[in-house]
N, C-alpha and C positions, 0 to 999 in steps of 0.2 A: 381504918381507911384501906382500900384496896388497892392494889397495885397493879390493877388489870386496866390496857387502854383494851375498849371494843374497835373490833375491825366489822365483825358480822355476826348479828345474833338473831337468832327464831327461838322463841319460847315453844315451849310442848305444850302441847296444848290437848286435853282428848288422846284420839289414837294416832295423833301424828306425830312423827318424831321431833326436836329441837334440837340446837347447836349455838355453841359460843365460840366466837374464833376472836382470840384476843392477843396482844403482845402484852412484855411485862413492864414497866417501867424498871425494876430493879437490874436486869437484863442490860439494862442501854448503860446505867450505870461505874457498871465495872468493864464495859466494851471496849474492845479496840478500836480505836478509828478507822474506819470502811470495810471493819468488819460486820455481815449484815447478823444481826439477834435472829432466833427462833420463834415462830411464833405457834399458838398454842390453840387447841380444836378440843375442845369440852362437848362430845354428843349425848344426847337425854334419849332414853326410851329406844335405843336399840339393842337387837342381839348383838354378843359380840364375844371371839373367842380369844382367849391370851396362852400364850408358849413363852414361856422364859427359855432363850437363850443360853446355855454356858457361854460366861464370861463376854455378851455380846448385846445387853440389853433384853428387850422381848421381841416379840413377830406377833400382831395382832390383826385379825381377821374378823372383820365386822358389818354387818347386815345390814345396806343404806335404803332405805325406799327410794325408788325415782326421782319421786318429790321432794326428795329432802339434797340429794344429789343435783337436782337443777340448782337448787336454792344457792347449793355450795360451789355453784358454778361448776362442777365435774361433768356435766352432760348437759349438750346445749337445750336451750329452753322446747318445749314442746308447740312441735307446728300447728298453727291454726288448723281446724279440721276442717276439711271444703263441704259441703251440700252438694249432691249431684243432681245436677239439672234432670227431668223427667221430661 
């Protein structure tokens, strides 16, 4: 059984990228009260590069297509395109 609630997911599909952004149940768990959980970003099918840290965790640097950025709400939705009058 999983212990993943979905907040927002896009399957990969082909050559476009996907993503899972999910909280954990076990998280909420052992929480403190009003303190808020972390929540968790599962991306498929992109580049991406990783640096460990001393003693600091990592610094990860990763390669979003646009489209995959809208989706994740990072960049607003793309404007309708106009037709110019002739």
């Amino acid at each position: 059984m999983s212990t993943k609630v979905r907040i927002k997911r896009r399957a990969q599909e082909g050559d476009q990228s996907g993503f899972h952004l999910y909280a954990d149940v076990l998280d909420e768990m052992g929480a403190t009260e009003g303190v808020e959980q972390p929540v968790y970003l599962r991306l498929d099918g992109v580049d991406a590069e990783l640096h460990t840290l001393e003693g600091r965790g990592a610094s990860v640097t990763v390669a979003l297509p646009r489209e995959l950025t809208r989706d994740l709400g990072l960049l607003p939705a793309r404007a309708a395109t106009r037709k110019r009058a002739r």
